[in-house]
N, C-alpha and C positions, 0 to 999 in steps of 0.2 A: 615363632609359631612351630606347632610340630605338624609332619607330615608323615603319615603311613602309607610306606608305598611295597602294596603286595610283589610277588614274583621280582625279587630286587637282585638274584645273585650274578645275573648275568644278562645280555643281550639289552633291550630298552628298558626294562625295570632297573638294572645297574644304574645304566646311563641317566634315567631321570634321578636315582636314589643320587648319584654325584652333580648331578646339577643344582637341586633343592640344597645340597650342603657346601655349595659354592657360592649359593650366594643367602647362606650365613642361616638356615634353616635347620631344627632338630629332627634328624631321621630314624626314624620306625622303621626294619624294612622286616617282611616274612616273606620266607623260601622254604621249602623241602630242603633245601642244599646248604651248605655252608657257605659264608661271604669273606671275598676276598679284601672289602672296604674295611679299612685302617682309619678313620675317623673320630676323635674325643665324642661328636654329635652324634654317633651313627649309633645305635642298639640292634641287633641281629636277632631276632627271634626265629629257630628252626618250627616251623608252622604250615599244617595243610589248611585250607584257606577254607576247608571243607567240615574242620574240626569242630569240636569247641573250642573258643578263641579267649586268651585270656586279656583280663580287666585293662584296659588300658586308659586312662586318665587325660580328657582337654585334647582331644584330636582336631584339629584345624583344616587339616586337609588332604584328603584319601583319593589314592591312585591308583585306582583299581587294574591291575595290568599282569597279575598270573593268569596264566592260560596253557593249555595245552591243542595239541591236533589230532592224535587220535586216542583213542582209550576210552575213558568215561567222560568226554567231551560236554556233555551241558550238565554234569556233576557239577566240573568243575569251571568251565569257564559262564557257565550261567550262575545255577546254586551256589557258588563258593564265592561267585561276586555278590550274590546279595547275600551271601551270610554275611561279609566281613562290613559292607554297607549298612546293614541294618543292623549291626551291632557298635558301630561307631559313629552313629549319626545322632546329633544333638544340635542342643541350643549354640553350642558353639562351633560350629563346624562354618567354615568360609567357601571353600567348596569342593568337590567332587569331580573325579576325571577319569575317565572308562580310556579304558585303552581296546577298541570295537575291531576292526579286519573290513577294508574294503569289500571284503565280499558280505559283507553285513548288506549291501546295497546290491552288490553285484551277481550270487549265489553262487562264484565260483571259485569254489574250492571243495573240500571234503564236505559233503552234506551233512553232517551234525556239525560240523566246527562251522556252517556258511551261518548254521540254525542258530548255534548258540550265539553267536556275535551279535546276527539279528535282534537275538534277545536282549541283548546286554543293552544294545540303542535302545530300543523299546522300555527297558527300565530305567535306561537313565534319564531318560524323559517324566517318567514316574517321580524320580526321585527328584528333579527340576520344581515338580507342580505341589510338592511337599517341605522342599526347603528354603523356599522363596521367602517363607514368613519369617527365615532369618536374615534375609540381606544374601542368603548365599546362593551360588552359581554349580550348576551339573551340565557336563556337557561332554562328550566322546570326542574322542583323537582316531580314527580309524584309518591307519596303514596302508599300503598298498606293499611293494616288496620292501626289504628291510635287509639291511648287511650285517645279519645276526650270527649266532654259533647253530642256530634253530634252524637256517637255510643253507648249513656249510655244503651240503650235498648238490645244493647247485652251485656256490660257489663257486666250487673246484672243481665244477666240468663245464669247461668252455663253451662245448655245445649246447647246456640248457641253460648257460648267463648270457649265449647270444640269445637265446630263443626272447628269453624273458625280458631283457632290455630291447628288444625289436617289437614287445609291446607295450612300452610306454614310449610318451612323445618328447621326452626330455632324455631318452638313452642311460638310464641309470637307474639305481634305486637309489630307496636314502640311507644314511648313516641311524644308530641309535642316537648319534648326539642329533642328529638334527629331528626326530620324534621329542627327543626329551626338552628339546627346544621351544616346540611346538605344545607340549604338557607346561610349561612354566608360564608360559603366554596365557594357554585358557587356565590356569591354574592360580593363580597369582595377580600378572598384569590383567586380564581382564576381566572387568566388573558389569558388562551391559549385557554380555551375551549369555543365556543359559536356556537347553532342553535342545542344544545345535549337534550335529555331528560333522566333526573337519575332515576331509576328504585329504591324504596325504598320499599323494599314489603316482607323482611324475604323470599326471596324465594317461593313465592308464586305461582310467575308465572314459575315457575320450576318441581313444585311440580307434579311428574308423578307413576301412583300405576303400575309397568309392569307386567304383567300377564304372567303365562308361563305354 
């Protein structure tokens, strides 16, 4: 089957683009950036997600996961997912996977980036209630922190990777392999669930200090 997976050069678009082609899938992937994946399966398409996108032929299944934080924020992490969605959405398609931002539920983060993610659940739900009449599945992966090249700034300062893992209840964040982990699951293994959004956040949005 092939899989088109936006924002693929680095971070969890990488990650899930090497997962889908581990376990034996043909990958599409579009960046702004160049890719460092070495792959026979892999095609690289240099692509804003915003653009006109060109013809691509029997898409199976689309991973919607370029995004930015600040700049033109629901350009492109709203309009540039539903450009690429509703230019590769057909009779054949199996399913669909938004890659959302706990703060889609939670409003904490940048206010146009808390807005567009918002958005993105809210369409993928749309796109759930429209491709259902194929057998296929839409459904969000939405983050919590994330051990990215996108976060290296807190990374590499102690003080704000204590801060941040002091708010979630499992003391970590997660890896891109384990988001991309979690995309192959609702992406592939599963068939029953669709118009859901998975909460991947260590417990974050849980996380409550009770006073007494």
């Amino acid at each position: 089957m092939n899989v088109l997976v936006t924002g693929s050069s680095r971070g969890i678009g990488r990650a899930v683009a090497l997962k889908f082609l581990d376990e034996g899938f043909n990958v599409i992937g579009f960046d702004i950036q160049k890719s460092q994946i070495k792959n026979v399966n892999y095609v690289h398409i240099i692509q804003n997600i915003c653009d006109d996108l060109p013809n691509l032929d029997n898409i199976n299944i689309i991973i919607n996961n370029a995004g930015i934080q600040e700049g033109n924020v629901i350009d492109v992490n709203l309009k540039g997912t539903i450009n690429v969605t509703e230019k590769y959405l057909s009779p054949n398609i199996k399913s669909v996977v938004f890659i959302a931002s706990s703060s889609a539920q939670t409003g904490s983060e940048f206010p146009q980036y808390a807005a567009s993610k918002g958005g993105v659940v809210s369409y993928m739900k749309n796109v759930a209630l429209r491709i259902a009449k194929y057998g296929a599945t839409s459904n969000s992966v939405s983050p919590g922190g994330v051990i990215t090249p996108l976060n290296r700034h807190i990374l590499e300062s102690k003080d704000l990777y204590r801060k941040v893992l002091d708010e979630t209840l499992l003391n970590k964040w997660a890896t891109a392999q384990e988001i991309a982990d979690f995309v192959y699951f609702v992406g592939v293994v599963n068939k029953s669930m669709t118009g859901e959004d998975i909460f991947v956040d260590n417990g974050e949005k849980l996380k409550s200090n009770f006073i007494w």
